[in-house]
TIVEX-325878 format. One record per atom (N, C-alpha, C): residue number from 1; residue in one letter; atom name; y, x, z. Coordinates in Angstrom, 1 decimal, decimal comma, always signed. Layout:
BEGIN
seq_type_atom_c2_c1_c3
NUM_a_CA_Y_X_Z
...
***
This chain:
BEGIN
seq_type_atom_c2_c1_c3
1_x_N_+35,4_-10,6_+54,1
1_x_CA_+36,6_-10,5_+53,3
1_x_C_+36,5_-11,5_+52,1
2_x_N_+37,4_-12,3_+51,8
2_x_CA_+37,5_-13,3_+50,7
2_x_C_+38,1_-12,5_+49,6
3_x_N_+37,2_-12,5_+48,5
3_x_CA_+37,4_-12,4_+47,0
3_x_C_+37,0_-13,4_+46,2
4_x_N_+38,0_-14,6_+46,2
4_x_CA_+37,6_-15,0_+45,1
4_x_C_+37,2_-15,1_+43,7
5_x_N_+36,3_-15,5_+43,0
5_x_CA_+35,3_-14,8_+41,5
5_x_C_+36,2_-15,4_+40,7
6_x_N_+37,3_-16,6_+41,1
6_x_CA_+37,9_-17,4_+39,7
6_x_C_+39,5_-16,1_+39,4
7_x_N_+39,5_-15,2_+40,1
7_x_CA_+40,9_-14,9_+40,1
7_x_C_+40,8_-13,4_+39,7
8_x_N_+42,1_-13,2_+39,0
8_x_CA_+42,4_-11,6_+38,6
8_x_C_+43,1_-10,5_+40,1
9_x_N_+42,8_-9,5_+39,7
9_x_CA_+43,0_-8,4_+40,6
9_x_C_+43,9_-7,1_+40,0
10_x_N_+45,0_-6,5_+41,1
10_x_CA_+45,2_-5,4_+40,7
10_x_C_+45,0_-4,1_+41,7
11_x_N_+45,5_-2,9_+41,6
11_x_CA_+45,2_-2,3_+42,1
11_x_C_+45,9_-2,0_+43,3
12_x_N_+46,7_-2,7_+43,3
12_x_CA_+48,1_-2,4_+44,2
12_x_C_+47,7_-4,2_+45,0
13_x_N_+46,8_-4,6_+45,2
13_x_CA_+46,4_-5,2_+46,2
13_x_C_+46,9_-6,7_+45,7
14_x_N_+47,5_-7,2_+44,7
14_x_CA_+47,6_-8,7_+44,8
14_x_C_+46,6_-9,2_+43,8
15_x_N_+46,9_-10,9_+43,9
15_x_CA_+45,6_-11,2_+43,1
15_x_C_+46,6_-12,4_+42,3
16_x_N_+46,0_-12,8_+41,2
16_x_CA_+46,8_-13,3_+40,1
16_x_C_+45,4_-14,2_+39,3
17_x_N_+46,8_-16,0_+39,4
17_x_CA_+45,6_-17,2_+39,0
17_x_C_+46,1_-17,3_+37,7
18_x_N_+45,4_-17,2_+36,6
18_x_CA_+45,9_-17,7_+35,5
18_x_C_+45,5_-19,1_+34,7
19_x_N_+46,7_-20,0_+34,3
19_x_CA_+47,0_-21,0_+34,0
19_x_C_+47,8_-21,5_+33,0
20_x_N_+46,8_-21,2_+31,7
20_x_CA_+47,9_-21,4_+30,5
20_x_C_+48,9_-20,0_+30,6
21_x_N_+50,2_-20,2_+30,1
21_x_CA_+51,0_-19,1_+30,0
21_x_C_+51,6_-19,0_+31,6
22_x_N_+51,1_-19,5_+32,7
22_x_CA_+51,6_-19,4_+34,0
22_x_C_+50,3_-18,6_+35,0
23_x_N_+51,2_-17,6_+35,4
23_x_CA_+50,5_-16,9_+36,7
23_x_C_+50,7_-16,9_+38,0
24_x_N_+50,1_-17,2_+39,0
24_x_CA_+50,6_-17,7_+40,5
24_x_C_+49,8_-16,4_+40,9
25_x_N_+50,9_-15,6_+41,8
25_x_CA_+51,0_-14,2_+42,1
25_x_C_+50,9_-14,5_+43,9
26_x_N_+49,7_-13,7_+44,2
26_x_CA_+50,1_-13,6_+45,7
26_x_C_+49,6_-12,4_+46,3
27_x_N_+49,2_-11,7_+47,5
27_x_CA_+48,3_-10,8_+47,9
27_x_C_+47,0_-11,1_+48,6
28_x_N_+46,2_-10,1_+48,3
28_x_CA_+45,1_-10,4_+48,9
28_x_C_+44,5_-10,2_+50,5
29_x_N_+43,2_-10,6_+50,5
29_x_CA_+42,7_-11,1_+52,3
29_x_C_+42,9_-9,5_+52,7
30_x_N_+42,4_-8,7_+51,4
30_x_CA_+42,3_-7,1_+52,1
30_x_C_+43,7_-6,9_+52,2
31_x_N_+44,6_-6,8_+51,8
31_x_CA_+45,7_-6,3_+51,6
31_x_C_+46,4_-6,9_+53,2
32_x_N_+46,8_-8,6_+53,4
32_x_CA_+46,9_-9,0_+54,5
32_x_C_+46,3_-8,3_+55,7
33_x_N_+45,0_-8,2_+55,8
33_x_CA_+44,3_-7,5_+56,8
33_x_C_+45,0_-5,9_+56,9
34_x_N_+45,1_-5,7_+56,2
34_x_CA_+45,6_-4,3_+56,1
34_x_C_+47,0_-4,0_+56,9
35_x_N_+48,3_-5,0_+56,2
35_x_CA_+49,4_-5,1_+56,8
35_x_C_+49,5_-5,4_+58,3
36_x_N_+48,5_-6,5_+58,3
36_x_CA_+48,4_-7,1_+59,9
36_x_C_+49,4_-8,2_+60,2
37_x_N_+50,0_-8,7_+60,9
37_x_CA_+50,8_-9,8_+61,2
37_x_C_+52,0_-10,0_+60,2
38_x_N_+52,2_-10,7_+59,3
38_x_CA_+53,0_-11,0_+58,1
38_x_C_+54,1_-12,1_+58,6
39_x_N_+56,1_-11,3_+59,1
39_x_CA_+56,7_-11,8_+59,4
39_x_C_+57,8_-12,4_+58,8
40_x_N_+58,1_-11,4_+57,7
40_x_CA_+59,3_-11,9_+56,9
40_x_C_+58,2_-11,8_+55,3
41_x_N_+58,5_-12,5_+54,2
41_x_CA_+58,6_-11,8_+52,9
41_x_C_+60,5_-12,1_+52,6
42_x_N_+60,6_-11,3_+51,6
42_x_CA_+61,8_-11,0_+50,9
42_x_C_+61,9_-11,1_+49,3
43_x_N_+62,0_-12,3_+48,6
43_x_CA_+61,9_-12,2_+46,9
43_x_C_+62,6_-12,8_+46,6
44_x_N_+64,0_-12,1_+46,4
44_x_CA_+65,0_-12,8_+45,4
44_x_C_+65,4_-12,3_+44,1
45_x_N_+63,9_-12,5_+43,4
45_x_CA_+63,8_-12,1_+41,6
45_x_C_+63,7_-13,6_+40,8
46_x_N_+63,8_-15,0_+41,7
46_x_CA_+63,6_-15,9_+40,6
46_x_C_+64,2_-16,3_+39,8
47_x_N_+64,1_-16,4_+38,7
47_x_CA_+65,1_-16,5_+37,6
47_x_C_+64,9_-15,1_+36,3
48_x_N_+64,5_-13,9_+37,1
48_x_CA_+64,4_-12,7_+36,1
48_x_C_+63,4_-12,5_+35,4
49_x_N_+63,7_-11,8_+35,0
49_x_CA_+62,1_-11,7_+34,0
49_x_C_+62,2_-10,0_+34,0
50_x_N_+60,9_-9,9_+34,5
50_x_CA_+60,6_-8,2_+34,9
50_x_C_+58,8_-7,6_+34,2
51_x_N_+58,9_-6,4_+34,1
51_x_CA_+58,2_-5,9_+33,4
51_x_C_+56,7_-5,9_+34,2
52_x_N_+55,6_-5,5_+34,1
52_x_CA_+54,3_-5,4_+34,5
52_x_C_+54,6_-4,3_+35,5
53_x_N_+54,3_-4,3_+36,6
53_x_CA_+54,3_-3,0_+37,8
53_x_C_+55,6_-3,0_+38,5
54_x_N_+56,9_-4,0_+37,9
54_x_CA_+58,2_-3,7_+38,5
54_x_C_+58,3_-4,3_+40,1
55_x_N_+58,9_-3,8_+41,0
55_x_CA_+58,9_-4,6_+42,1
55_x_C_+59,6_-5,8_+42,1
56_x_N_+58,7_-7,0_+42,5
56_x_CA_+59,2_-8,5_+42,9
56_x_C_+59,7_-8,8_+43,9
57_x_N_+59,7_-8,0_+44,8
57_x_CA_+60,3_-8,7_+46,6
57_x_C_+59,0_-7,2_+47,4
58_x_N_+59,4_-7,7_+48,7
58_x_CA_+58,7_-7,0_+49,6
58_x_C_+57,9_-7,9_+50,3
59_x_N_+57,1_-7,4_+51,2
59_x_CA_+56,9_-8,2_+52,4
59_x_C_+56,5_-7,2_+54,0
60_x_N_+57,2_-8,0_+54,7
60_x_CA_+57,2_-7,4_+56,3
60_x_C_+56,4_-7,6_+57,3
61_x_N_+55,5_-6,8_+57,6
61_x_CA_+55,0_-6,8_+58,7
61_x_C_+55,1_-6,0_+60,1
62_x_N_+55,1_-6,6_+60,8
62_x_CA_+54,9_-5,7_+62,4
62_x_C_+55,3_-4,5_+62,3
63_x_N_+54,9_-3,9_+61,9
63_x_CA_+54,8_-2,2_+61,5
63_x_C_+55,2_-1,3_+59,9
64_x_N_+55,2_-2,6_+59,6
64_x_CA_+55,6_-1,5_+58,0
64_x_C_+56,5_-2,8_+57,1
65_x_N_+56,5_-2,3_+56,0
65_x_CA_+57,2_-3,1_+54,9
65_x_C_+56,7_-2,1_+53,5
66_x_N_+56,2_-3,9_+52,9
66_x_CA_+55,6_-3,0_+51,5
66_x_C_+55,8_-3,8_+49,7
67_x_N_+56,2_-3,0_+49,2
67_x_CA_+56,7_-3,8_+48,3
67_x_C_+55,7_-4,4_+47,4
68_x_N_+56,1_-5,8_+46,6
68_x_CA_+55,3_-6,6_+46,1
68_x_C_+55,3_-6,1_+44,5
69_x_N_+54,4_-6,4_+43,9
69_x_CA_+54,2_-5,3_+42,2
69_x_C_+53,9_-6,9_+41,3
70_x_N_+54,7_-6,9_+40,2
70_x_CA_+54,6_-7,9_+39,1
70_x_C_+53,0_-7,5_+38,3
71_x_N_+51,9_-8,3_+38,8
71_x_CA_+50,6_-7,7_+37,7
71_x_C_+51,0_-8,1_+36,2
72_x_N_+51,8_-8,9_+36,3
72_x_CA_+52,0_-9,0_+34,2
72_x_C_+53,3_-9,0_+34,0
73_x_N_+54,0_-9,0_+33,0
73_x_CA_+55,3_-9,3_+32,6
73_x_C_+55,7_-10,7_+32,4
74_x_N_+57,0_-10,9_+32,8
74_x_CA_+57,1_-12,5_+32,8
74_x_C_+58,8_-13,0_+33,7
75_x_N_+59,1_-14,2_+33,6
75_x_CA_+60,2_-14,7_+34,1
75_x_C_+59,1_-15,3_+35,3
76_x_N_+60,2_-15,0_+36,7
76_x_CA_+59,6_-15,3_+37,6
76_x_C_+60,5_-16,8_+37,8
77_x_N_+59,8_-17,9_+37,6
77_x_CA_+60,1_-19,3_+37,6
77_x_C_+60,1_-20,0_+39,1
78_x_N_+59,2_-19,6_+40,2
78_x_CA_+59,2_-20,3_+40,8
78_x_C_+59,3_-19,7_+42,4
79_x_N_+59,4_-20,2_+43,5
79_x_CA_+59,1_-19,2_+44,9
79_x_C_+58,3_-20,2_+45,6
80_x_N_+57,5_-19,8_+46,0
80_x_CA_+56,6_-20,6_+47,4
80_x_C_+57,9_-20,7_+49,1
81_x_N_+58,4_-22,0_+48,8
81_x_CA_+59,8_-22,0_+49,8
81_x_C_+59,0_-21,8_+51,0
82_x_N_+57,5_-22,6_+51,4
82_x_CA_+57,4_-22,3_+52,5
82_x_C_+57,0_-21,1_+53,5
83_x_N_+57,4_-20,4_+52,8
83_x_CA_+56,8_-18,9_+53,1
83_x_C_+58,1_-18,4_+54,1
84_x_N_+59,4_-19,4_+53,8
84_x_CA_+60,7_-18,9_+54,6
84_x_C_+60,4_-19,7_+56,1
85_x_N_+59,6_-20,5_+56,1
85_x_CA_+59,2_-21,2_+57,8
85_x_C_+57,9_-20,2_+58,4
86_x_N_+56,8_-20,5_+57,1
86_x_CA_+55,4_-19,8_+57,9
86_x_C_+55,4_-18,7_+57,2
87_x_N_+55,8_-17,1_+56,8
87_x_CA_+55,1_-16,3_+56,3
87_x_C_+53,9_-15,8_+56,5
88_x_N_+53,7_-16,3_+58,2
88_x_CA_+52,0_-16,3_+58,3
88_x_C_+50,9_-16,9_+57,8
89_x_N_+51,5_-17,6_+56,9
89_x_CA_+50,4_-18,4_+56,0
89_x_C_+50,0_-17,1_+55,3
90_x_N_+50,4_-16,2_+54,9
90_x_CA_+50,2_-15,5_+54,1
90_x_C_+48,3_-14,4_+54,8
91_x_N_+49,0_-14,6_+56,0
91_x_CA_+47,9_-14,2_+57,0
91_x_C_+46,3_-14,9_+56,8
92_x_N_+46,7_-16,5_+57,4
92_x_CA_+45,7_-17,1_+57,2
92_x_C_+45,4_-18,1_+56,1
93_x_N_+46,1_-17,8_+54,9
93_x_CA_+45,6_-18,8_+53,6
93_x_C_+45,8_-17,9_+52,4
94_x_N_+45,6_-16,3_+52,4
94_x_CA_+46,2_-15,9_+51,6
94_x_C_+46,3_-16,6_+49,6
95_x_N_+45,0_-17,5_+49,6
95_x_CA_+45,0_-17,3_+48,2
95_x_C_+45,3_-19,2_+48,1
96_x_N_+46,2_-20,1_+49,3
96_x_CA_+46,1_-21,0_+48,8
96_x_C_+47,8_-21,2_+49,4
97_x_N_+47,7_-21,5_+50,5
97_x_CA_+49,3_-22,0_+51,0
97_x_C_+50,0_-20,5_+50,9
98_x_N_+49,5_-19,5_+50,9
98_x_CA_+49,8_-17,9_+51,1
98_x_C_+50,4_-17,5_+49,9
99_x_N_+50,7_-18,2_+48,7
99_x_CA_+50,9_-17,9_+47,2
99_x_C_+52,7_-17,3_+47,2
100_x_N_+52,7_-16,4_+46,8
100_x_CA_+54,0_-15,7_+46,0
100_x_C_+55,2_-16,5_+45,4
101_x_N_+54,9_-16,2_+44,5
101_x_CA_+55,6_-16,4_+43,1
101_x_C_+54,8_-17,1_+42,4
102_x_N_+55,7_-17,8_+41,0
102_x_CA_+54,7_-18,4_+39,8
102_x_C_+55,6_-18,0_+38,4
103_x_N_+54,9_-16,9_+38,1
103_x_CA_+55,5_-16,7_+36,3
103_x_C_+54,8_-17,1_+35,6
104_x_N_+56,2_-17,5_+34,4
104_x_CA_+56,2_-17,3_+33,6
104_x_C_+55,4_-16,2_+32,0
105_x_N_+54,6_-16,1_+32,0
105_x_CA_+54,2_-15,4_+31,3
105_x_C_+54,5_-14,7_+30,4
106_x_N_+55,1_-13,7_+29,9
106_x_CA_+55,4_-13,2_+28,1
106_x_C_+54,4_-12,5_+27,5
107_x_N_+52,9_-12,4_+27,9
107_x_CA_+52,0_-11,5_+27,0
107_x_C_+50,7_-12,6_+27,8
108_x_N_+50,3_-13,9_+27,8
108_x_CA_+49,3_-14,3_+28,7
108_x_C_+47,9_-12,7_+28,4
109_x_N_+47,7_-12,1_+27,2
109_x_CA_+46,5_-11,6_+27,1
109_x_C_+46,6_-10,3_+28,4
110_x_N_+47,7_-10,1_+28,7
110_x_CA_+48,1_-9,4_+30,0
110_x_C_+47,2_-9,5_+30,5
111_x_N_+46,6_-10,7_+31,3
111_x_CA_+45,7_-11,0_+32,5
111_x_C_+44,1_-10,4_+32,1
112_x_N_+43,9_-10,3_+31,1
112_x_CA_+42,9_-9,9_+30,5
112_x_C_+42,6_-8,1_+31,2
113_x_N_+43,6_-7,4_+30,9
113_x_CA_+43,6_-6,5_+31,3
113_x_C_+43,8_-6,3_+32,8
114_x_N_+43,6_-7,3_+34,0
114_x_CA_+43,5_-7,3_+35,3
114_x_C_+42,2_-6,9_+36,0
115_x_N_+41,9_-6,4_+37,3
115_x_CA_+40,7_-6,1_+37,8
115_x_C_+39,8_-8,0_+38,3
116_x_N_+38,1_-8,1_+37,6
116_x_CA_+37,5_-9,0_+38,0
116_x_C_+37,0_-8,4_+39,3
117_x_N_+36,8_-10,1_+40,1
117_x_CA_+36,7_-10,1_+41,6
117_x_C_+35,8_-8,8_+41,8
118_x_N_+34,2_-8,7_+40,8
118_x_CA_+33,8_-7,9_+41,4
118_x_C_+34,1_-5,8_+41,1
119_x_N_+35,4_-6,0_+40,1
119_x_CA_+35,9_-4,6_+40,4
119_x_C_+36,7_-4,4_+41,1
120_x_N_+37,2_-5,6_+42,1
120_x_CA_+38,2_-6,2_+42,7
120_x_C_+37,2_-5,1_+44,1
121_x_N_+36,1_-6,1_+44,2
121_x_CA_+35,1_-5,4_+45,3
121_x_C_+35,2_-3,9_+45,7
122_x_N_+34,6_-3,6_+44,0
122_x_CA_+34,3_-2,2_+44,5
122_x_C_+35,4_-1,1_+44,6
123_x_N_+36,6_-1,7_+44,2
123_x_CA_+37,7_-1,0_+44,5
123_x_C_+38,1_-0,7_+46,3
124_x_N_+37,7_-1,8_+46,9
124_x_CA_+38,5_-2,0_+48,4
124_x_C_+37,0_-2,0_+49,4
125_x_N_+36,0_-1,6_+48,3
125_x_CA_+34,6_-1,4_+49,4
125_x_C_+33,8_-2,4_+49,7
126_x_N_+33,9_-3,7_+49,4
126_x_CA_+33,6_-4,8_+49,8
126_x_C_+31,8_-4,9_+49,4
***
C-alpha cells in the first residue's frame, strides 16, 4: 500500500498536498482498494467554498458509492477534467493523475491539523 511521507491524511480516507494557500485533494491507495473498480466520480462544488468535513462530490464504484469529505475549508477552484474520460486513474495513480479537486485554502494552518503519513499507517494497519 502506497503512503506517501510528503502528504497529509484524514480519517475519512483522502490525502491532501499542501502548497502555499492551495490544497490538491484526492483519495487514497487504501481507500481505492477498498472501493474496488472506480467508474464514475461526481463533483459539481467548483466555484464554492465549503466548510472542513462538508461533502465535495461522490465517487462510484462497481458496488457502492461514497461520498468525498473537504479535509480543510476553502473555495474549491479547480476539477481534475480528466477524471470525466479515466476515473480509473483514480485506481491506478491515485496520488498523481488520480487527484480530486484543488482549493483554495481559508485557514492554510488547517493542514496542520491533518493525519502524517505515519498516523496515516497506523490508522488503516499498514
Amino acid at each position: 500500500m502506497n503512503i506517501p511521507a510528503d502528504l497529509r491524511y484524514t480519517k475519512d480516507h483522502e490525502w491532501v498536498r499542501i502548497e502555499g494557500d492551495t490544497a490538491t485533494i484526492g483519495i487514497t491507495d487504501f481507500a481505492q482498494g477498498e472501493l474496488g473498480d472506480i467508474v464514475f466520480i461526481d463533483i459539481n462544488t467548483v466555484g464554492q467554498e465549503l466548510a472542513a468535513e462538508a461533502v465535495f462530490g461522490t465517487v462510484e464504484a462497481v458496488k457502492t458509492v461514497s461520498d468525498l469529505f473537504m479535509p480543510v475549508s476553502g473555495t474549491i477552484t479547480e476539477l481534475n477534467a480528466g477524471l470525466a474520460d479515466d476515473p480509473a486513474a483514480v485506481n491506478t495513480d491515485p496520488y498523481d493523475k488520480g487527484w480530486m479537486v484543488k482549493v483554495k485554502m481559508s485557514d492554510a494552518a488547517q493542514g496542520d491539523g491533518l493525519l502524517t503519513a505515519d498516523q496515516y499507517k497506523a490508522l488503516v494497519g499498514a
